[in-house]
C-alpha positions, -999 to +999 in steps of 0.1 A: +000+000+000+014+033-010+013+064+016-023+075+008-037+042+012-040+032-023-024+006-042+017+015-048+022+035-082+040-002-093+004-016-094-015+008-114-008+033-142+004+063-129+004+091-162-027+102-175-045+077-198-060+078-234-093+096-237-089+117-199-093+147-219-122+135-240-143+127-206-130+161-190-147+179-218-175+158-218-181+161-179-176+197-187-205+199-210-227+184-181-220+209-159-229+237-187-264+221-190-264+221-156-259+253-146-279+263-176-305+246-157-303+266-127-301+300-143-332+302-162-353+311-137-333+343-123-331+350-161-365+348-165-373+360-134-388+397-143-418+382-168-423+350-145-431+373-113-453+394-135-471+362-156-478+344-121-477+379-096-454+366-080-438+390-047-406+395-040-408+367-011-424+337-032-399+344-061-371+335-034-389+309-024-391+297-060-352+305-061-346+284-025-367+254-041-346+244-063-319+231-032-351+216-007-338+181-017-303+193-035-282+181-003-302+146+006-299+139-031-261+150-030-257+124+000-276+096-009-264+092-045-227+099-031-228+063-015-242+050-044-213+058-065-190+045-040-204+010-057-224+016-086-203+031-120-201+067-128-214+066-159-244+047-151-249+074-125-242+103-146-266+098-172-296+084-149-290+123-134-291+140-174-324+121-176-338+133-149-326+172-154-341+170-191-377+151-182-382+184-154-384+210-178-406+200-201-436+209-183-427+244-181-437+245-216-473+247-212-491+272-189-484+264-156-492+276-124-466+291-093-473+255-075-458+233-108-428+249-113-421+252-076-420+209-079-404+208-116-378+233-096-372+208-063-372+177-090-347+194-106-327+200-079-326+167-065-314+153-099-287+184-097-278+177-062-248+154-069-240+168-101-204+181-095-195+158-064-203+127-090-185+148-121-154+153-096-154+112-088-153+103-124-128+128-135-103+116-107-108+079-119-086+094-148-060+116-134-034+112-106-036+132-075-009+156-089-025+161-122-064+167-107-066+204-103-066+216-138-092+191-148-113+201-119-109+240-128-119+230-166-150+208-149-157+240-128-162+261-157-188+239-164-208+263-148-196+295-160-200+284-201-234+273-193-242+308-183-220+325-209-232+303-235-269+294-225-279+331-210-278+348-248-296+322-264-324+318-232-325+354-234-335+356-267-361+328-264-373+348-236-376+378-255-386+373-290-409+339-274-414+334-245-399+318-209-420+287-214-402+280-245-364+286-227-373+259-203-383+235-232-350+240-250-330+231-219-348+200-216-340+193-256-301+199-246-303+174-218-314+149-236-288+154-267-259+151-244-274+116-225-266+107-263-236+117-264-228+104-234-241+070-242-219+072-273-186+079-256-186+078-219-162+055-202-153+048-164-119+059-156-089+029-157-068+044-127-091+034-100-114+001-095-137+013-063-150-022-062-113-036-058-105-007-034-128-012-010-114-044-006-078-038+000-072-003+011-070+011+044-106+029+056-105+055+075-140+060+100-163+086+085-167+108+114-131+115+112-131+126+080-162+144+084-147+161+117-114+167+099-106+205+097-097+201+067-130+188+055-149+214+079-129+242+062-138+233+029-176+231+038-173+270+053-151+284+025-177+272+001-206+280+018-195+318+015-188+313-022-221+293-026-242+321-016-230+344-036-236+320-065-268+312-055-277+352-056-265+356-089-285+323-102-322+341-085-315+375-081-286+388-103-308+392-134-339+409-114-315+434-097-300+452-133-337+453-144-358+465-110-325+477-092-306+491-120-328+503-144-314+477-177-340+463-201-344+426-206-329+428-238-296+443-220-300+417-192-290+390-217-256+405-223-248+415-189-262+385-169-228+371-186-201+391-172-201+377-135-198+343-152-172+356-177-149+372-150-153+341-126-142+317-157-109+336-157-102+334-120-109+294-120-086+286-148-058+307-138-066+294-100-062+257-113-031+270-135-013+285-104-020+257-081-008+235-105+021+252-113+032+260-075+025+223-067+055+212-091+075+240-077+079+225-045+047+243-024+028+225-001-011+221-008-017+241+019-001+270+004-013+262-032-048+246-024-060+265+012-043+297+011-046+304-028-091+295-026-090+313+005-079+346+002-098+356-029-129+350-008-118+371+013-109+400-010-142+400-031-161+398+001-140+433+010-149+446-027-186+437-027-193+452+010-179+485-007-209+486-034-239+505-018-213+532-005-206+542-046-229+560-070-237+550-105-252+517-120-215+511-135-197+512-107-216+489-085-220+463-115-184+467-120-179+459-076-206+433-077-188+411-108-154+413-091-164+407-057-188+375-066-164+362-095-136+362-071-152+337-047-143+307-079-115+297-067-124+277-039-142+256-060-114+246-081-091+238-049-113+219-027-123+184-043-083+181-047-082+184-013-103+164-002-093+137-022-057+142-011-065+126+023-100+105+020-094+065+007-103+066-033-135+038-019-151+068+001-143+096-017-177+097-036-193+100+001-173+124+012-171+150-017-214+147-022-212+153+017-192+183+010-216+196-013-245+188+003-233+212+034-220+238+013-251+244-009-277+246+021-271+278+020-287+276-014-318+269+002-307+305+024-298+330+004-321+336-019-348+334+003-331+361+025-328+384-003-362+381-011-377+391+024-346+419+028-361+433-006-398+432+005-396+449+038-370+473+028-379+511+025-369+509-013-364+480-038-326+487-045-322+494-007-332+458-002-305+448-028-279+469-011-287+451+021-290+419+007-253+421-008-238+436+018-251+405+040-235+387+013-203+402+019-201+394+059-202+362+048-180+358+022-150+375+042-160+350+076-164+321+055-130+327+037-109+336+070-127+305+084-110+284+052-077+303+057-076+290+094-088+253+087-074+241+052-042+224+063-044+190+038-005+184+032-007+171+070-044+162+073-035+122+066-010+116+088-033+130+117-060+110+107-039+079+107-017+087+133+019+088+110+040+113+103+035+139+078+049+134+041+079+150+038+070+171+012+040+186+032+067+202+055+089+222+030+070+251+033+046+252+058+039+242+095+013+230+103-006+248+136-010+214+154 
């Protein structure tokens, strides 16, 4: 058994194999339907409300829906894939994401698409945690963060790609008609995926399970590693979950934009945000075979931009003009992508390969509660505030506290070059000492 609890590097290939790039790009096109999926309704959020007269506080209910069952779904299908294949797994979730749109096509009332929306999210639950597994099953430890940055932006594409096109829809058609052609764009990559998805050859779970060292799940789950992970997120998940409900209403009802305009600029938090993840997976990999500790160039580099955008975003309702505070709101939130790039990695740097399914759906079934928070929040800040962009002044700089606890939280906790050897009881790896103590 080789230091991490795995089989030695003399018993399984160790460089990246044939077709890892292929899957990475198609895993990357799942997570661009999926978070296609989840935008739509902040996109079409103006001309839903006023279709279904909707206030302020049931459209952020509509918004929190979407995560009732996102985190029980995360955990439950987690365990499943610690035995059952990704790719069985994978497309029994596209299915599921396609078969809840269609019914937004018809009229429907506020109570249908508040179930389509929880359906949805269940099926979207254990998207990324799942997407994560898969991918690893093709790269080495070393080699994971760039593929998980390129799997993270996923989510960005689907909104730089999807919101133009739903916005047009929207437009020129109508929001019905967006949700039907999401559903059409599930169901084209299930066949696509049934055409050239693969499980990974570096890692047989099955096998695993059987030979490698466990280690109990409340340690894991207690780890601070593992804890600091779940609050780093959680700050950068809020903000996320904002811009999926509420960014597009605030430019219209806050800012004064058009619908027409919204389509353009509902893009540029996502654009911004795609930059920071790639160049956060570039630099971590590139410090990583420089000699730096994955403390340094995991936990320090996701946690300090959180902290700086959180810094930049509390400074927006103390500027004037509609620029200016876009310009403060797509810097701040955008920043908060790097922790999503650096935590899987390190996770999976101390939990055995047989449990790491558990433990990363576990992750983001914490994180993304506050899914079911934030936009919820915003919409009761918004209705009893003395003035609609009040409310949205409020409502981000609440978003702000957050972001700047939940990232100093991360900067104190995320210590994963040592968090194996505690867990076990040995010594730290060498190489997790060159350049940073650890505060135990």
């Amino acid at each position: 058994m080789s230091a991490q609890g795995t089989p030695s590097a003399a018993s399984k290939p160790t460089g990246t194999p044939k077709g890892a790039w292929t899957i990475t790009f198609l895993l990357f096109l799942f997570m661009l339907v999926n978070f296609a999926d989840k935008i739509v309704v902040g996109l079409a959020g103006v001309p839903i409300m006023a279709d279904l007269k909707l206030t302020p506080e049931q459209f952020g209910l509509l918004g929190s829906s979407f995560f009732f069952l996102f985190s029980i779904s995360a955990i439950v299908v987690g365990f499943i894939v610690n035995k059952v294949p990704t790719r069985w797994v994978l497309l029994a979730l596209a299915v599921v994401w396609a078969l809840a749109q269609f019914p937004m096509v018809g009229t429907v009332s506020f109570t249908t698409l508040l179930i389509c929306r929880i359906v949805l999210g269940a099926g979207e639950g254990p998207a990324f945690s799942v997407a994560a597994h898969a991918v690893y099953k093709w790269f080495p430890d070393e080699k994971r963060t760039l593929p998980t940055a390129i799997l993270s932006q996923g989510s960005a594409f689907g909104v730089i790609i999807a919101v133009p096109a739903l916005n047009w829809i929207i437009v020129n058609h109508s929001w019905h008609y967006a949700f039907g052609a999401l559903g059409v764009t599930g169901l084209i990559w299930v066949c696509a995926w049934l055409a050239l998805g693969k499980e990974g050859p570096l890692e047989d779970t099955q096998t695993l399970a059987a030979t490698e060292t466990k280690i109990p799940y409340i340690q894991l789950l207690t780890s601070r590693t593992f804890l600091g992970c779940v609050a780093a997120t959680f700050g950068a998940y809020w903000a996320l979950s904002l811009g999926l409900t509420w960014f597009t209403p605030f430019i219209i009802k806050g800012l004064g934009f058009s619908q027409s305009q919204a389509g353009w600029i509902s893009t540029l938090p996502w654009i911004f945000g795609a930059t920071i993840v790639i160049l956060t997976g570039w630099i971590s990999q590139l410090m990583m075979a420089r000699g730096s500790t994955t403390r340094v160039a995991r936990g320090v580099l996701g946690s300090v931009p959180l902290i700086v955008g959180g810094l930049i975003l509390a400074s927006m309702p103390h500027v004037q003009g509609a620029g200016l505070q876009l310009a403060l709101l797509v810097i701040g939130t955008g920043l908060c992508g790097a922790i999503y790039v650096v935590c899987p990695p390190m996770l999976g740097e101390f939990t055995p390969t047989s449990q790491r399914g558990a433990i990363l759906a576990i992750y983001g079934a914490l994180y993304t509660l506050s899914g079911i928070i934030a936009p919820a929040v915003m919409g009761t800040v918004i209705q009893h505030a003395g003035s609609m962009l009040d409310g949205y002044m409020t409502g981000f700089t609440i978003n702000a506290a957050i972001m700047v606890g939940s990232g100093l939280l991360g900067l104190l906790l995320l210590w994963p070059n040592t968090e194996r050897g505690r867990l076990t009881g040995g010594a730290p790896q060498a190489s997790a000492l060159k350049s940073a103590v650890s505060p135990t």
